[in-house]
N, C-alpha and C positions, 0 to 999 in steps of 0.2 A: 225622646225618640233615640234608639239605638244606633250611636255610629256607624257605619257601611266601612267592613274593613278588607283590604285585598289580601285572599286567599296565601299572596306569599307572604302577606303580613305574617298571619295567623298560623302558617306553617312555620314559620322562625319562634315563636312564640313557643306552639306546642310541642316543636322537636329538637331544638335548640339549632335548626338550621343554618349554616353559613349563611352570610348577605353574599359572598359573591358565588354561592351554588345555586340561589336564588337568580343571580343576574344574567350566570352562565344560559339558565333554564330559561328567562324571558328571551334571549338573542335566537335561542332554538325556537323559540315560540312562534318569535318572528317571522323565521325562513316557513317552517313548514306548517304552522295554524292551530297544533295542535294544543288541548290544555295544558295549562302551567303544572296541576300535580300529576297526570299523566305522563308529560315529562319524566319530572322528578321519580316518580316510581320506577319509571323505566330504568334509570340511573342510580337504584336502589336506594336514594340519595334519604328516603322514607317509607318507613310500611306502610301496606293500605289501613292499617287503623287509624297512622296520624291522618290521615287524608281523610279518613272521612269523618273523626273529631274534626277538623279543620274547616270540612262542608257543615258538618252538623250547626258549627259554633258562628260559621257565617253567616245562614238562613236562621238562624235562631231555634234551631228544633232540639230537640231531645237524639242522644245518642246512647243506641243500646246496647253495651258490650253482648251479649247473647239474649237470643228469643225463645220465648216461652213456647214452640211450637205445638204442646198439647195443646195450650190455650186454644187455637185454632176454631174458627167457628168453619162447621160442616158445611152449613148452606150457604158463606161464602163461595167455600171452594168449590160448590157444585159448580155457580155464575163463569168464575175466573179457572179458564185451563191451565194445566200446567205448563204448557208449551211457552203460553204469553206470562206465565209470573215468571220460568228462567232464565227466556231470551230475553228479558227487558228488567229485571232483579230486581222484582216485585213484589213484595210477598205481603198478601191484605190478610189481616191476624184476624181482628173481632170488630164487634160494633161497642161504639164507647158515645153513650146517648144518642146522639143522630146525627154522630158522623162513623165512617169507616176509618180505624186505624190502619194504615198501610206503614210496611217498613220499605225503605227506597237505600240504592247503593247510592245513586247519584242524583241529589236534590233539586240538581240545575236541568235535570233533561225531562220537559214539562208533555212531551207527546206521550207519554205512558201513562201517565196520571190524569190525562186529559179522555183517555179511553178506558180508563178504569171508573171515571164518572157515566163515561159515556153506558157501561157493562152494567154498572150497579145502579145509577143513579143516584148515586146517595156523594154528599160531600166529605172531604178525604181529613183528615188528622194524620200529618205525617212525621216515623222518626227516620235516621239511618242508623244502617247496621254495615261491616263489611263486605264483601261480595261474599266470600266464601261463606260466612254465616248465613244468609240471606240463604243460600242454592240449601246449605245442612237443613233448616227450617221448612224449605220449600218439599224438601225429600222427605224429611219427615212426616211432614203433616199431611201431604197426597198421599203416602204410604198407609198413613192411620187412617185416612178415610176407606182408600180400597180394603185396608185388611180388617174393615166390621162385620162379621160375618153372621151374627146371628140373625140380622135382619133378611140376608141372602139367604138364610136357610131355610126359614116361614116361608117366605117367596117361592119356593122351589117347588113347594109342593109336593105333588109326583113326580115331577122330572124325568119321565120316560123318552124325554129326547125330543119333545115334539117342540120344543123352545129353538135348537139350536141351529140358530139364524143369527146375522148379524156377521163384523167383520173378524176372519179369523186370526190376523193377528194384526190388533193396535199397535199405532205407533210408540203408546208408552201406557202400560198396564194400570201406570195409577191414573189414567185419563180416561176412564170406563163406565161413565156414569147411568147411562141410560141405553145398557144391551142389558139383554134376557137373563134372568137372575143366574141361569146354571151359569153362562158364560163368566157372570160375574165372581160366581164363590169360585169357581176355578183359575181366575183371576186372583181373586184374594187372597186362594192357598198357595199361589208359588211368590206371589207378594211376600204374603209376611213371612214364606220360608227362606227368602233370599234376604230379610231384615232381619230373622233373627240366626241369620248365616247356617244356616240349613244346608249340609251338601247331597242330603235327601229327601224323599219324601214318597212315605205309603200310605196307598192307598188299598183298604185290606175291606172284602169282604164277607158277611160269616152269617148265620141264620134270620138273625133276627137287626142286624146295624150292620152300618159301614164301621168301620174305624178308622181315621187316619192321624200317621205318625210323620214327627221328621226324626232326624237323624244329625244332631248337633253337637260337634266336639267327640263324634264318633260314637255316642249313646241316643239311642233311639226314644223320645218324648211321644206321648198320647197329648195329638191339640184338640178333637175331637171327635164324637161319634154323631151319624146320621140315620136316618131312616134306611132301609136296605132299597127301599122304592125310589131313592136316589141313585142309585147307583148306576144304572143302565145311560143316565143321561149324563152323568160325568165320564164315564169312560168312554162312549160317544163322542162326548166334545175334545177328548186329549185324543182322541184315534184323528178328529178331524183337523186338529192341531199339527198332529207328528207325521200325518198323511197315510195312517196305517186302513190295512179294510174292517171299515165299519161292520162288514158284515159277517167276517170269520170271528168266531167267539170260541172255538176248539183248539185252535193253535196258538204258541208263543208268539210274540210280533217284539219287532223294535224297530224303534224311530227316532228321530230329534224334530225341535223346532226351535229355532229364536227367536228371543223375545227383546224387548227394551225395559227397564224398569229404574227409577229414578235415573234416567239419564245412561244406564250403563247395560251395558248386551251382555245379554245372558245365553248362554247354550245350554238346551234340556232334552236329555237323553230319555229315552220313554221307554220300558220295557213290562209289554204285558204279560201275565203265567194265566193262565187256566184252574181255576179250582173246583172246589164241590159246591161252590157256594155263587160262584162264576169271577169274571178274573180279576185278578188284582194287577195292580200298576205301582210301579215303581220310576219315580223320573229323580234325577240325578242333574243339579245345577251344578253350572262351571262359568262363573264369570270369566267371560272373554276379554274384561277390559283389567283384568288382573295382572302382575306383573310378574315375571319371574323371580322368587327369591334368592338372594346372594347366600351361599353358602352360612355369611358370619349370623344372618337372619333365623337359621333355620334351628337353633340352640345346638351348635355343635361347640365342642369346650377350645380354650386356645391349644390346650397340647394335642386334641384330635383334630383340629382345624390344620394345624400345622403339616401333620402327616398324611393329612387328605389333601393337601395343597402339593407337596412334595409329589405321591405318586403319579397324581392327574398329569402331573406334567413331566411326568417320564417319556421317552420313546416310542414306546411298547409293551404290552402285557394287558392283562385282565385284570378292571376291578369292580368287584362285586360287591353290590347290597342285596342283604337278604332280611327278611322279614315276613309278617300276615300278610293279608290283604287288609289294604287301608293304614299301613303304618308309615305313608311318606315318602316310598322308594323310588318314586317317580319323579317328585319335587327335589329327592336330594340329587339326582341325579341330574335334572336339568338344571339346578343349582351351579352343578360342577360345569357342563358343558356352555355356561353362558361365563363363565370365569377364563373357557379356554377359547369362547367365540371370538376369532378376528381373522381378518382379511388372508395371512397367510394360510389358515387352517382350511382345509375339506372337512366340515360335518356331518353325514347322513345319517340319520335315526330311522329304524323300522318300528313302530307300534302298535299294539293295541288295545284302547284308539291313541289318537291322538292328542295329547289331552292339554297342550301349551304350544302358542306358536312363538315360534323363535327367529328372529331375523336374519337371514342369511345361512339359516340350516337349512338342508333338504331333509324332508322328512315323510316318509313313507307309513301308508296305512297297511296293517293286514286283511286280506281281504281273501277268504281260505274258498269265497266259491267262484272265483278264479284263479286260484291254487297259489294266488300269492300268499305263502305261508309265512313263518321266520324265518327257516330254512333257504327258499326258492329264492328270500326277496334280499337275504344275507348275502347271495352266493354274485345276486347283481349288484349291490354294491359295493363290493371287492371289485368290479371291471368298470368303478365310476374312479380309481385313484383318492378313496378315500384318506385320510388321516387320523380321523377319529371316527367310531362308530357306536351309535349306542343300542342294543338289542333290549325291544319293550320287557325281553323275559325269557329265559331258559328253559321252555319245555319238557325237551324234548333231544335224543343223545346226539341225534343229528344237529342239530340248531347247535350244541354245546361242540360236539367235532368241530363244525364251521368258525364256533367262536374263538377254539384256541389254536387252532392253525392260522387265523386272522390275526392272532396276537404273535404267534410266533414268527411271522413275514414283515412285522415291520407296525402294526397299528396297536393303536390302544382301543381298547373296545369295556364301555360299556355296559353292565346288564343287571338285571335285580337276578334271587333267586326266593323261592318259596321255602327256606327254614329258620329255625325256633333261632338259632345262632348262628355267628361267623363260623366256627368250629365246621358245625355241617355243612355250609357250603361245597367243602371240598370233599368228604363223604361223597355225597350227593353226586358230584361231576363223577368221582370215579363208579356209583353205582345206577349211572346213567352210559357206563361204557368205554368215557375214555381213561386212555392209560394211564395209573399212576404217575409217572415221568413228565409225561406232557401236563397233566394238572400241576405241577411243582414248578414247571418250568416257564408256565405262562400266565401262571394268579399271581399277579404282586400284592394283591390285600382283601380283605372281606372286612366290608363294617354293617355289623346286626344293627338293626334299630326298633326303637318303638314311638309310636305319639303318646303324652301322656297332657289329658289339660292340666292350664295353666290356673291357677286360683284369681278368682275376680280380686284386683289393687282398691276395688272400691269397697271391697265387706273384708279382706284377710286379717285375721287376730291370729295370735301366738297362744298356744297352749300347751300341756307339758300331758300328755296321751302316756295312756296306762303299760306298765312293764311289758305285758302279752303285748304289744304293737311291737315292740322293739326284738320279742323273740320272736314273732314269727318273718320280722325280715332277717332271720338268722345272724342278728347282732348280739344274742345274747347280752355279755355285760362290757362289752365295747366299746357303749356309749353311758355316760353319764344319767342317772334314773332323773334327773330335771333337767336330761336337754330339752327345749324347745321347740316343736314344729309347732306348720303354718294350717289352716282350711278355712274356705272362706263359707264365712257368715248368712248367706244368702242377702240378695238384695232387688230390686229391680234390675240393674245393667246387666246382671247376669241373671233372672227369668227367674230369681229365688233358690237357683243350682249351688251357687258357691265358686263353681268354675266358669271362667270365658277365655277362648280361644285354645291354643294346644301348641306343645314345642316339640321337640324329640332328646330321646336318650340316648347313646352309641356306643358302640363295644368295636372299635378298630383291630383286628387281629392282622401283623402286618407278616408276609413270609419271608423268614429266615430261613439259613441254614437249619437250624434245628426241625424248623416246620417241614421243610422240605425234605428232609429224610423220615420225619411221621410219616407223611403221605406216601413216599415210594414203599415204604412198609407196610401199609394199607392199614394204618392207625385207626382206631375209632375215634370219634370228635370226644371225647370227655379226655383223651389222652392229648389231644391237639391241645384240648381248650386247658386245660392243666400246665401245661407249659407256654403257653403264650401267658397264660397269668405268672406264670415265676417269669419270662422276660418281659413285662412290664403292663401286659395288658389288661385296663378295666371293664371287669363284666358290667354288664345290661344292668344290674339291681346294683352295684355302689356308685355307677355313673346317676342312676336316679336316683338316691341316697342322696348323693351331695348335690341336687337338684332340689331334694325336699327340704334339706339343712337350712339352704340358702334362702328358701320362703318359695321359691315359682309353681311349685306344685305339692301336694301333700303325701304322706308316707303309704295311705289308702290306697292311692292313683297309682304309685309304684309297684305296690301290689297286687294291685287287678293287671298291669302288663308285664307282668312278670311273674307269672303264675307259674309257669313252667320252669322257670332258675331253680325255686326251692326244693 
């Protein structure tokens, strides 16, 4: 029979423990009752891995550095909710002859395992795994179940709407097991768009099928196509979802709804169009439980980080990102004002929408059919003592008036604009009305940007791509004919793409002297952008150049967002 050893043994053993962080840990135990490695972890004193090798090794079971979550048997998890496997870090994998293999955080706490007999009836084989692995596995594998769709799609049948009963919005999307099959694929479809990080999703209708896409890394994917006689009862169900009227089919509509999906809130935008074919839908996920990113996050280089750090935190004046639509202007921006967020600053932001909440900013919606414009909603917070301001976007010449007489009075403000380069920026201001002088006098910087994905670390090979790659990014013989760039291989992690996730590229043009006498001359932007490159500044395509050198993205990727450079 196997010695019974105590827990602080077995932690000294596996983590090479103090005896007296050990003893420290029992005197605290004493006072307040709580466990010996809960202690200890509190106290950083060891990770949750040693602790739970150290439970594993106590009760004599099996310890899993990571779970097989595909493995996963379905008709387990129809039994077991997912509520009760994450409050209680549970997660029952398969059947292994006639018992249930369950994986357990904490082997000693026997009411969970006791109602998991109770759920299943069947008797338990158990390993442990960490907390955190244990919840990854749990998201997982309720994910793969809701997002099975081709059985939802038989089901559906006709789907003229006459199904959609049941509750409108679940507490957690992958716990849907037994509502009406439409409810369910339309469950499935924002399921697995928000797994395979989707920041959209269309749904298109046309003669003869549906089609629906997402929109990942900013390239839009075919997941699948349906019968056209679906269609009536999916867009039914998202009307009843986002609260829009079911029964206007001739006009635009838009709405949201929130959802919950593996444990995290989702906001999804709904916006119907009208066709020939009847409407299509577009909903747009924005994880709310997402963070703001730090500037050094957002691939901005150290010598542009540095000059973007400098202006933000000047006095006064304008600075401006400009770019597409969809190239990040908004992230970089909140980027900047969560570096300048504290206690002594006034922040107020106007947008539209709202797309990040930020603590301790005040942050304004536009909302134009009560005439809160940019304009109206600029002009009230100037008479709130603001300090800093960020304007969602530059319309409009008024909105642009308001912005640089706001910078000239004492604030920093702020704003995206809609052009190709920093250059036009300041075109743009003065062909929007205001005067030369004042645009000179109140932009301290404009930085262009673009997203470009990032090559999956799990498939990227080095390859040595053909001369024509190198001239049509206008390298000519600049570079070496066997330099090496990077594309990735296709794989699973990245969906067979080659790319996962996205960074940005940045062209900082900062105003000088010299710049500022371009503009009082009413300079075109190729003459701007001409001498910002002789006093130091990197355009848009060699900042993504030495982006592609490095391996994070490929020479292709730079090319598709920078189509306009050449």
């Amino acid at each position: 029979m196997k010695k019974w050893q105590l827990i602080g043994e077995i932690l000294r053993q596996e983590s090479g423990l103090a005896e007296s962080a050990v003893e420290d840990a029992l005197k605290e135990q004493e006072d307040s009752g709580r466990r010996l490695g809960e202690i200890l972890l509190g106290r950083k004193a060891i990770t949750a891995e040693q602790l739970s090798r150290s439970l594993a090794r106590q009760q004599d079971i099996p310890f899993l550095e990571s779970i097989p979550a595909q493995d996963a048997d379905h008709n387990v998890l129809d039994i077991v909710p997912i509520g009760f496997a994450k409050e209680n870090l549970v997660f029952p994998l398969r059947w292994e002859e006639d018992a249930l293999l369950v994986i357990i955080a904490d082997p000693l706490d026997s009411q969970p395992l006791n109602d998991l007999v109770s759920l299943t009836g069947a008797s338990l084989t158990l390993a442990v795994a960490v907390p955190q692995e244990i919840t990854r596995a749990i998201n997982q594998a309720y994910e793969s179940r809701a997002g099975e769709t081709t059985g939802i799609i038989a089901d559906m049948g006709g789907g003229e709407g006459d199904e959609l009963t049941g509750v409108l919005e679940p507490a957690d999307l992958l716990d849907t097991a037994d509502e009406a099959p439409i409810i369910r694929f339309v469950n499935s479809l924002v399921t697995k768009a928000y797994r395979e990080r989707a920041s959209d999703i269309h749904i298109e209708p046309f003669e003869a099928e549906l089609v629906v896409r997402y929109r990942v890394d900013g390239i839009l994917y075919e997941v699948c196509k349906l019968p056209i006689k679906t269609h009536a009862g999916m867009i039914s169900r998202l009307k009843i979802m986002s609260s829009l009227d079911i029964a206007e089919k001739r006009l635009p509509q838009d709405g949201r709804f929130r959802v919950r999906i593996a444990g995290k809130d989702v906001d999804v935008r709904v916006s119907t169009l009208p066709t020939s074919f009847g409407e299509r839908v577009v909903l747009r996920l924005l994880d709310k439980s997402s963070s703001v990113l730090e500037l050094e996050d957002i691939g901005i280089g150290a010598d542009t980080l540095k000059q973007v750090d400098q202006m933000i935190h000047r006095s006064h004046g304008i600075f401006l990102v400009t770019g597409p639509t969809g190239s990040g202007k908004t992230t970089t921006l909140y980027a900047a004002l969560s570096r300048l967020n504290t206690q002594e600053k006034n922040i107020i932001t106007i947008e539209d929408p709202v797309e990040y909440q930020l603590a301790g900013v005040g942050q304004i919606q536009v909302n134009p059919k009560i005439d809160l414009t940019f304009a109206n909603g600029l002009r009230s917070i100037l008479r709130q003592d603001p300090d800093i301001i960020m304007v969602g976007e530059i319309r409009d010449g008024e909105t642009a008036e308001i912005a640089v007489q706001s910078a000239l009075t004492g604030h920093i403000v702020f704003s995206t604009l809609h052009t190709n380069d920093s250059a036009g920026a300041l075109t743009r201001l003065v062909d929007m009305g205001i005067e030369p002088f004042l645009v000179a006098s109140s932009v301290m910087g404009v930085m262009a940007q673009r997203l470009v994905r990032t090559i999956c670390p799990h498939c990227r090979e080095s390859y040595h791509p053909a001369p024509e790659l190198f001239a049509k990014m206008g390298l000519g013989d600049s570079l070496p004919q066997d330099t090496a760039v990077y594309r990735g291989r296709g794989c699973e992690r990245c969906m067979q793409i080659g790319y996962r996730g996205r960074t940005g590229i940045y062209e900082m043009l900062i105003i000088d002297d010299k710049i500022r006498e371009l503009v009082m001359k009413k300079s075109d932007s190729s003459t701007v952008k001409r001498n910002a490159i002789r006093a130091g500044m990197l355009p848009l395509r060699e900042a993504g150049l030495a982006k592609a050198l490095a391996g994070k993205t490929s020479m292709e990727e730079i090319l598709r967002v920078t189509q306009e450079e050449s």
